[in-house]
N, C-alpha and C positions, 0 to 999 in steps of 0.2 A: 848535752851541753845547753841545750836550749831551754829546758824546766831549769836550771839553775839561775840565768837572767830573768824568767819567768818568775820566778820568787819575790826580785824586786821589786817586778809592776805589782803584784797582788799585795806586797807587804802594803808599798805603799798607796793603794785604792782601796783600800779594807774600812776606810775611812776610822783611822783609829785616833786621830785630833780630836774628834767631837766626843769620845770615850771616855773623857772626864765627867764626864756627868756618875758614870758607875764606878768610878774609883777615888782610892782618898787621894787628897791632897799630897800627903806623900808619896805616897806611890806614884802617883803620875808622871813624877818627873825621871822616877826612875823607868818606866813605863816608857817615857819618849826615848831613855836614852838604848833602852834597849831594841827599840824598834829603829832606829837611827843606825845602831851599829848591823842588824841585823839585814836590813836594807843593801846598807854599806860594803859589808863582807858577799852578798849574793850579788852584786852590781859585776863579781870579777865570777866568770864562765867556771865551771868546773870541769878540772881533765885528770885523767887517767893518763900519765905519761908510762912508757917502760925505757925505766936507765932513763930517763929525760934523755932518752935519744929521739921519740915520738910519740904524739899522740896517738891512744888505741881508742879506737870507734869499736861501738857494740858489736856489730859485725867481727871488727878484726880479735877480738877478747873472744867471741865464742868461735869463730875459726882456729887460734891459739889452743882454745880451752877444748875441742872436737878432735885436732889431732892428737893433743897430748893425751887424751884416754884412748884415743886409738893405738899411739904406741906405747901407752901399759898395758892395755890388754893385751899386744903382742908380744910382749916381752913376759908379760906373765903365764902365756901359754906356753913360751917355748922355753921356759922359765920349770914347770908344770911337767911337760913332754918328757923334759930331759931327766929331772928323778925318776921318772917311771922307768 
């Protein structure tokens, strides 16, 4: 969550106002506005809700994602076992 606010300080320290120098005229303006909205949109944290009932932290996604291969693998053995 923290690299996603992080995006805005960097967008905006890039020093990308004095970058007119290398771009046209027209472009520039579209240039500010893209960096304007891009700013904009990173200013809001990014999350990974489940069911927007919680926020999942890296941790808790690969605790999720460690048991759930552990009960396929078990189910795919006894899965396996029982044809035989």
């Amino acid at each position: 969550m923290s690299h996603s606010s992080l995006t805005a300080q960097c967008l905006y320290s890039c020093n990308w106002e004095s970058s007119n120098l290398y771009l046209k005229k027209y472009n520039y303006t579209n240039f500010q506005k893209h960096i304007s909205l891009m700013i904009h949109c990173s200013q809001k944290p990014v999350k990974i809700t489940a069911f927007k009932f919680s926020t999942l932290s890296l941790q808790s996604f690969s605790a999720i994602l460690s048991t759930s291969i552990s009960y396929f693998t078990l189910l795919r053995s006894l899965y396996n076992d029982a044809k035989k």
